[in-house]
C-alpha positions as CSV (number, residue, x, y, z in Angstrom):
1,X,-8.6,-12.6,-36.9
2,X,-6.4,-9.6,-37.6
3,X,-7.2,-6.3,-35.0
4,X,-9.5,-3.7,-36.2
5,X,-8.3,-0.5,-36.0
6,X,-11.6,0.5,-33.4
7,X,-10.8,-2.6,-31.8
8,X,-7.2,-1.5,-31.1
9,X,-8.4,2.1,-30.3
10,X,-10.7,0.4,-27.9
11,X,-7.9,-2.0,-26.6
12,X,-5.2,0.8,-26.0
13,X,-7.6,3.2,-24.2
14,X,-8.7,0.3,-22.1
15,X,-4.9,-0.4,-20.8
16,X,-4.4,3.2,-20.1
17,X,-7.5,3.9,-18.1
18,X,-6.5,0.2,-16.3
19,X,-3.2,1.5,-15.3
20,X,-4.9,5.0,-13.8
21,X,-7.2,3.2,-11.9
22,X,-4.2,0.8,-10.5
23,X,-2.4,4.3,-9.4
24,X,-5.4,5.6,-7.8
25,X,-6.3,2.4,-6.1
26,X,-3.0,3.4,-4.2
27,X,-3.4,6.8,-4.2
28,X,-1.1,7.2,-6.6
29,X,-1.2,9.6,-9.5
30,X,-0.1,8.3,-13.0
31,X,0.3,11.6,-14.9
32,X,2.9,12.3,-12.3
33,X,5.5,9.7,-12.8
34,X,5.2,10.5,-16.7
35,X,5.4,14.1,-17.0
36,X,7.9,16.1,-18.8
37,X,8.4,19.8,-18.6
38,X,9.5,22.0,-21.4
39,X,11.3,25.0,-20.4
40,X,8.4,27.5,-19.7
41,X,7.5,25.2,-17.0
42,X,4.4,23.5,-18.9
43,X,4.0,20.1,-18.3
44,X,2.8,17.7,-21.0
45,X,2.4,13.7,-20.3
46,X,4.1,11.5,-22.2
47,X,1.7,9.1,-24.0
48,X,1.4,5.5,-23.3
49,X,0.8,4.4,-27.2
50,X,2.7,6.3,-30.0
51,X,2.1,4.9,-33.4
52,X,-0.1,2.5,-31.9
53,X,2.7,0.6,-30.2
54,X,3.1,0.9,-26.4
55,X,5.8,2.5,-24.8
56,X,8.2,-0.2,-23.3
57,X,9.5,2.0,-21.0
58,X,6.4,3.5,-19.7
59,X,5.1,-0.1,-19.3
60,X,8.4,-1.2,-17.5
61,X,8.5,1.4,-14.8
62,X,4.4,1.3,-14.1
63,X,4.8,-2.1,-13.4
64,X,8.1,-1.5,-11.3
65,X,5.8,1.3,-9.5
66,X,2.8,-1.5,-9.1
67,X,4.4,-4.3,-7.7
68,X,3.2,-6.2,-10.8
69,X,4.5,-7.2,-14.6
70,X,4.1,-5.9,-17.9
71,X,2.2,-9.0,-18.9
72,X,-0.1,-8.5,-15.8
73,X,-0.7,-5.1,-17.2
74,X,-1.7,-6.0,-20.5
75,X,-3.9,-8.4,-19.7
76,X,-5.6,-6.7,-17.3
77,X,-5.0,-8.8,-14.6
78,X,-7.5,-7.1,-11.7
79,X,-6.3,-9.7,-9.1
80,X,-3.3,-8.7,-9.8
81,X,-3.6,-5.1,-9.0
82,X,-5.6,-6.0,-5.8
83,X,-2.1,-8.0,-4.7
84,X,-0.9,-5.4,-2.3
85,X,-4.4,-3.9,-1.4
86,X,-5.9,-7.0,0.1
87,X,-2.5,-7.8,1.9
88,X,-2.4,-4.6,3.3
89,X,-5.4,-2.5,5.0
90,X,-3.4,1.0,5.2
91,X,-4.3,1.6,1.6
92,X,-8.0,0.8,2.1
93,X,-8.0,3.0,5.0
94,X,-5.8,6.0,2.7
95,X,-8.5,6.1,0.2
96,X,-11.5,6.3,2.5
97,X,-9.2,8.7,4.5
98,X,-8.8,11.0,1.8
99,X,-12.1,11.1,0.6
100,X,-13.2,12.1,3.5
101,X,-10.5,14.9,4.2
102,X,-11.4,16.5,0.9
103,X,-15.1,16.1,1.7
104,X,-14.3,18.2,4.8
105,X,-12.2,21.0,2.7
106,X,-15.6,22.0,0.2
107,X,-18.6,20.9,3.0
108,X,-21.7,18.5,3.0
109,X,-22.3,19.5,-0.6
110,X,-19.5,18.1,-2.5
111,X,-20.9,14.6,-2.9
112,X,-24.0,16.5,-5.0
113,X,-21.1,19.0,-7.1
114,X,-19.4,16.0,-8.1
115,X,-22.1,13.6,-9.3
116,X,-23.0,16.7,-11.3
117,X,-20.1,17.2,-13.0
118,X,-19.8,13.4,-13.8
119,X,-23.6,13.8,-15.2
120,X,-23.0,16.9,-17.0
121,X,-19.4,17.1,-17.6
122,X,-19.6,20.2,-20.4
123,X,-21.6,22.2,-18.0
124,X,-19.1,24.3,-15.4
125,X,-20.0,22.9,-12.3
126,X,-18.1,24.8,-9.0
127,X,-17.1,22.5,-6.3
128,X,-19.2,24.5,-3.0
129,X,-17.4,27.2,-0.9
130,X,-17.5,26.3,2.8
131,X,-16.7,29.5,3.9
132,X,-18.2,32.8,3.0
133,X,-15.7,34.7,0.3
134,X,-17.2,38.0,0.3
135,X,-17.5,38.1,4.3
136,X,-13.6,37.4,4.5
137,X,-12.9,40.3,2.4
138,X,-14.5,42.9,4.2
139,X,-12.7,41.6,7.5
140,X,-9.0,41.7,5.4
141,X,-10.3,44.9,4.5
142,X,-10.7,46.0,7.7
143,X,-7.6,44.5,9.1
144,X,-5.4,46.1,6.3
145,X,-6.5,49.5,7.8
146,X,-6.1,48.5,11.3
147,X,-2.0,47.7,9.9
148,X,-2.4,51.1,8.6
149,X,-2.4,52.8,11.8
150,X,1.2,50.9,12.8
151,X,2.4,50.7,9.4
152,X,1.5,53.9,7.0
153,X,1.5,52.6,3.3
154,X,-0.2,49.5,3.9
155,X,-3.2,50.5,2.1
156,X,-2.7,51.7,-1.3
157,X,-5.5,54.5,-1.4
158,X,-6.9,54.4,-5.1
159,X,-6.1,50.7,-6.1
160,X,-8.3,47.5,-6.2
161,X,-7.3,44.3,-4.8
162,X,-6.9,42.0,-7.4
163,X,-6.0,38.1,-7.7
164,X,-7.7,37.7,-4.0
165,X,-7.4,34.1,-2.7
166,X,-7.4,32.5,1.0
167,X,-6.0,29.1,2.4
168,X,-7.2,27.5,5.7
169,X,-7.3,24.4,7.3
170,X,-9.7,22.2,9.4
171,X,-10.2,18.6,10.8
172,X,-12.6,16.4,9.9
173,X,-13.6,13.2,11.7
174,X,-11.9,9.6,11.4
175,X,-12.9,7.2,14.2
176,X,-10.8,4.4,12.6
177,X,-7.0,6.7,12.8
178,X,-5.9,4.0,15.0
179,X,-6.6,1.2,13.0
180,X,-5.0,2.9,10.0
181,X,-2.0,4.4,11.5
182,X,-1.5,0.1,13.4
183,X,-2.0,-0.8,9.3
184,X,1.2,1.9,8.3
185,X,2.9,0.4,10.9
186,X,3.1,-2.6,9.6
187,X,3.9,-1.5,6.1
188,X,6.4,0.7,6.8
189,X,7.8,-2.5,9.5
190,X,7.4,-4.7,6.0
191,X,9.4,-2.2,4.0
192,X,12.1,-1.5,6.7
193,X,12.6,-5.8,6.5
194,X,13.1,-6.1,2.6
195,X,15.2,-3.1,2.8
196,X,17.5,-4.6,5.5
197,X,17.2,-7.8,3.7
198,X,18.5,-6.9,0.6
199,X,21.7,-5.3,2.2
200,X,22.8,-9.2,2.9
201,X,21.0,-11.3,0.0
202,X,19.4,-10.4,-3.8
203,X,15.7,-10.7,-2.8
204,X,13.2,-12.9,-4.9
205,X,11.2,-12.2,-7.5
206,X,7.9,-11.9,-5.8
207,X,10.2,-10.0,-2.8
208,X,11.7,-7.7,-5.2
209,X,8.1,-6.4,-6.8
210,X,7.0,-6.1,-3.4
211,X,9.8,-3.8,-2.3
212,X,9.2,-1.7,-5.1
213,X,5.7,-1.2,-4.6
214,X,6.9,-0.2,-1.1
215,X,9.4,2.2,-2.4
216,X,6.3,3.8,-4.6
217,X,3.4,4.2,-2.1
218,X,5.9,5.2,0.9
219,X,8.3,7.3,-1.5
220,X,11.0,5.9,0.0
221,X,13.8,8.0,-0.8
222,X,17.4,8.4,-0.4
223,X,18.5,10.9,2.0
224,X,21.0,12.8,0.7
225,X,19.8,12.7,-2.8
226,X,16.0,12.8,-2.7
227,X,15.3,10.0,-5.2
228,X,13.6,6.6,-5.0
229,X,15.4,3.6,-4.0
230,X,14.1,1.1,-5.9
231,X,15.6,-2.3,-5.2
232,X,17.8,-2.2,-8.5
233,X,18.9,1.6,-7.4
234,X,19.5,-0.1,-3.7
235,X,21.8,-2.5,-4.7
236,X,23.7,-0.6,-7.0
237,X,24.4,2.1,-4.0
238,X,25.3,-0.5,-0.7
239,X,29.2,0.4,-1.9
240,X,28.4,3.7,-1.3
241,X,26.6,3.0,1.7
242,X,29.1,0.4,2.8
243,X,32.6,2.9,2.3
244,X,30.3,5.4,4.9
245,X,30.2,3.3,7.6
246,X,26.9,1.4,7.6
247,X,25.3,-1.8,7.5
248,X,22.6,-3.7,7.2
249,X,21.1,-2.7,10.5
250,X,18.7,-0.4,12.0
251,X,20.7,2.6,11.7
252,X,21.3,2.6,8.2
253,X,17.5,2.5,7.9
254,X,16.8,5.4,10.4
255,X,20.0,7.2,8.5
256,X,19.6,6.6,5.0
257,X,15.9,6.2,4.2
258,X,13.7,9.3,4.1
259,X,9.9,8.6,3.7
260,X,7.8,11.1,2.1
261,X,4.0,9.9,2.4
262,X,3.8,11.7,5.6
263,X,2.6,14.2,5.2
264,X,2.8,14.7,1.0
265,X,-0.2,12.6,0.5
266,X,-1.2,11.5,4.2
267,X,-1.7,14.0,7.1
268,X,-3.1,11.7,9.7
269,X,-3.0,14.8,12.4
270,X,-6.3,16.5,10.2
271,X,-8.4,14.7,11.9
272,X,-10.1,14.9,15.3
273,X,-8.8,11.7,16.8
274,X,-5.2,12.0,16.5
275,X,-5.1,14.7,18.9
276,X,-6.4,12.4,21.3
277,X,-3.4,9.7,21.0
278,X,-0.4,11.2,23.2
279,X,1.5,8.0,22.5
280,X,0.8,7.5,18.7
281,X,2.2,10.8,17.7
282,X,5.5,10.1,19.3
283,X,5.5,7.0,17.6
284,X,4.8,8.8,14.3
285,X,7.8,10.7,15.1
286,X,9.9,8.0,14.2
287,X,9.5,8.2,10.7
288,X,8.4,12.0,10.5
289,X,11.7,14.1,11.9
290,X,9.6,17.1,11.7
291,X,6.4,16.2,13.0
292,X,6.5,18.6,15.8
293,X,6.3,21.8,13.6
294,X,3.6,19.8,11.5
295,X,1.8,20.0,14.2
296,X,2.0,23.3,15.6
297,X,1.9,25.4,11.7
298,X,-1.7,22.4,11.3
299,X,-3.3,23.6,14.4
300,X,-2.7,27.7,13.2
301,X,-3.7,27.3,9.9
302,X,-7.3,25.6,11.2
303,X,-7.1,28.8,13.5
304,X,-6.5,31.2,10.7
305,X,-7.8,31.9,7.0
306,X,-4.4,33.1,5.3
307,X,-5.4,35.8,2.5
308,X,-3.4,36.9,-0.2
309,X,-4.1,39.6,-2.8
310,X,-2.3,42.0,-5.0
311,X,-2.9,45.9,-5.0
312,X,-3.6,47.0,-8.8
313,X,-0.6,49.2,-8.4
314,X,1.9,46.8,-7.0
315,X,5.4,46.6,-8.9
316,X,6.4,43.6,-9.8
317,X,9.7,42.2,-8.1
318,X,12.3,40.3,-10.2
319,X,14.2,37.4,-8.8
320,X,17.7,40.0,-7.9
321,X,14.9,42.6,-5.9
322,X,13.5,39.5,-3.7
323,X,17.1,38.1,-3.5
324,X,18.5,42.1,-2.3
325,X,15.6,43.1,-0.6
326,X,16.0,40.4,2.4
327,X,16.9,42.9,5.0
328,X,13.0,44.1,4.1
329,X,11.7,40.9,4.0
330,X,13.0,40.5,7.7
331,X,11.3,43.5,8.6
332,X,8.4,42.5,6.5
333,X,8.0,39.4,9.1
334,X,8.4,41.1,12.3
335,X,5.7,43.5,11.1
336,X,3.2,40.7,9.9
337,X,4.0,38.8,13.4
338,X,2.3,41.9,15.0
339,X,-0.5,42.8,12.6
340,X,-1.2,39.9,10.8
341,X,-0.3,41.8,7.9
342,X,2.7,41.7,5.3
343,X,3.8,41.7,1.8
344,X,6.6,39.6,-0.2
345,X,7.0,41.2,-3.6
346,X,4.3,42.4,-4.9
347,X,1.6,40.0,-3.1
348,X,0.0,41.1,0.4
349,X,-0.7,38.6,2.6
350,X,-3.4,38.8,5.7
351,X,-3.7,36.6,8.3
352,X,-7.7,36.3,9.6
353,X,-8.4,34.3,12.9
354,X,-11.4,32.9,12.3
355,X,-14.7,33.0,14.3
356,X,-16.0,30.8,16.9
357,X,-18.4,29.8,14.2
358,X,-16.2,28.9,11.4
359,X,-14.1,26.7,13.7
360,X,-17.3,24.5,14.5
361,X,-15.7,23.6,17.3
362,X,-12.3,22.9,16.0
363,X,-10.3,25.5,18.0
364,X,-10.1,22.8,21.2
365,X,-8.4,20.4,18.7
366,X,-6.4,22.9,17.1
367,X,-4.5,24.4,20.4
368,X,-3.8,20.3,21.3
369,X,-1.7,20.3,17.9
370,X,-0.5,23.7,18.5
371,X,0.7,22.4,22.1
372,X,1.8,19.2,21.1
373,X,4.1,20.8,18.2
374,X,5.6,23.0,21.5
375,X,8.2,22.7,24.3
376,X,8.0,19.3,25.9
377,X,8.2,21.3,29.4
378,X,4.6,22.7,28.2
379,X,3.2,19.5,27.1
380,X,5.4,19.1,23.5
381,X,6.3,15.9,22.4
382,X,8.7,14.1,23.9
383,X,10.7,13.3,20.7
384,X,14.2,12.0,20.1
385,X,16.0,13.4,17.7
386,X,18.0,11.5,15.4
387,X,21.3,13.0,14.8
388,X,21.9,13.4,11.0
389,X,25.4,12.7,9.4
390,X,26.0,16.1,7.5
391,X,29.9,15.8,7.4
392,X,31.6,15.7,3.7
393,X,27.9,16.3,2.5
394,X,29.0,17.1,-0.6
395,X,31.5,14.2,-1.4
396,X,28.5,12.3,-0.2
397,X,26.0,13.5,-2.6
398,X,28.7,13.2,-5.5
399,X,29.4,9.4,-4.8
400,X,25.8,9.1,-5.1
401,X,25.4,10.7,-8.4
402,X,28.2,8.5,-10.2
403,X,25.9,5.5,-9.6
404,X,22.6,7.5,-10.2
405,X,24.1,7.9,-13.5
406,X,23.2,4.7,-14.4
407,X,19.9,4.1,-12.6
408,X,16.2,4.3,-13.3
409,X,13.9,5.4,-10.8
């Protein structure tokens, strides 16, 4: 019986919503991967059905992305999409992980904003403020004229703030971090094989989806040119890799592969327990060269609300101002070290430490971060340092993008 045209409406938008929900069963986003950008900067997503045919090469890469195949995809195939999820608990734990972190951003409320928007999605529905806006103000206010005393011109007498906004940070509670960061471990150890294995041998078929998927959720990535490394785009570049020097062995993992889910879309340190685990976070720093400063800049920003505003009278800055003016914009910092207050452009921006009772107790947990991201001799970190190869950088990245030219990632 030939297709109705509902029927086929019905079909298509059933593959499409599948396909999101395999991206956020990994806490991946689809729009992301298939976005293009015109050049005022506005991004537009690139549909999966044009004319009522599917894109082939949409369907190709989400199901290099998934770990699975394009006829998996269009049947549906649920078991299929649960493949990587059962065999690995790190993503079950990633979900309830972040659920909980962004619980912890808006407050106990959140649960109740967003069953109301999904009841009543034309009515505007504000996700709750955990902190009180108007109360923050007044203490900028109040900080931008204590500035004022050191730093004459700092308040603009007869102008408004406009375009006021704050950022912050704080930790919320995961007794299971150990469990989940044991489950990474043994995901990244699984990637970290097939990788090294496919320096000596073409993988198999079932290896080679499983790699990928790898590549995806970790965002593998090559170090000198920050794209994925799918197994296709691996193989193609081991003459490259080869002619500088490595092999198929531990150090051209630790060298050549840079992993970008820590912290992009996983920051195991916001919550209570990791500060707790001495030993993990060293581990950790094996695959996060910077964790240290991750640390330290995580445990002051749940110390301090960072403001930003501008004065109705500011003058806007081009690009060649910003790019003349950085003898300023030195001065500019040593000035907001000392008051917490300073300006890039035309935006002010305020430090506020917060209060004994916005921390909720979080300030204990927030100087063990701020300690652990300092001197080892003060209780930092004992880390090792991998040294990077920067020599011939350049010829490096070029060699990379003659094969590039001819991968897909």
């Amino acid at each position: 019986m030939k297709e109705t045209d509902k029927q086929a409406r019905q079909r298509q938008a059933g593959t499409k919503l599948f396909l999101e929900d395999c991206f956020g069963l990994y806490s991946l986003t689809y729009d992301r991967f298939f976005a293009d950008y015109d050049e005022y900067g506005e991004r537009s997503v690139r549909p999966l059905y044009e004319k009522g045919e599917i894109s082939q090469e949409i369907l190709g890469r989400s199901a290099m992305i998934l770990g699975m195949t394009a006829e998996e995809i269009l049947s549906l195939n649920r078991e299929a999409a649960m493949r990587e999820y059962r065999k690995y608990p790190f993503f079950a734990h990633l979900r309830k992980f972040r659920l909980l972190r962004k619980r912890s951003l808006y407050g106990e409320h959140l649960a109740e904003a967003l069953l109301r928007r999904a009841i009543f999605p034309a009515e505007k529905v504000h996700l709750p403020a955990r902190y009180d806006e108007e109360d923050l103000r007044r203490r900028m206010i109040a900080r931008l004229e204590e500035a004022e005393a050191f730093l004459p011109g700092t308040v603009h007498r007869g102008a408004e703030i406009t375009e006021f906004a704050y950022e912050t940070e704080q930790f919320f509670s995961y007794p299971a971090i150990g469990e989940m960061l044991s489950a990474l471990e043994e995901v990244l150890a699984r990637a970290k094989e097939l990788y090294l294995k496919a320096w000596a041998e073409e993988l198999g078929e079932e290896e080679r989806r499983e790699y990928d998927f790898l590549v995806s959720t970790l965002e593998m990535q090559d170090t000198v040119v920050h794209r994925a490394i799918y197994y296709q785009n691996l193989r193609r570049l081991l003459p490259v890799y080869r002619a500088e020097g490595y092999a198929g062995d531990e150090r051209a993992f630790s060298s050549l592969v840079r992993i970008k889910i820590i912290p992009n879309r996983f920051t195991p340190w916001a919550c209570r327990e990791f500060a707790e685990d001495r030993a993990r976070a060293e581990r950790l720093a094996e695959f996060v060269p910077n964790l240290k400063s991750e640390l330290f800049m995580f445990g002051e920003e749940v110390r301090n609300f960072s403001c930003r505003f501008r004065w109705s009278d500011a003058v806007h800055s081009s690009d060649e101002d910003l790019a003349e003016g950085s003898d300023e914009l030195v001065a500019e910092e040593n000035s907001s070290s000392q008051t917490g207050v300073g300006e890039f452009g035309e935006w002010t921006h305020v430090r506020i430490p917060k209060t004994e009772e916005e921390l909720k107790g979080d300030g204990v947990y927030a100087e063990r971060l701020i300690r652990l991201g300092g001197v080892a001799s003060k209780g930092g970190l004992r880390v090792t340092y991998k040294a990077r190869d920067r020599s011939e950088f350049l010829e490096r990245m070029m060699a990379r993008v003659e094969v590039w030219g001819k991968m897909y990632d």
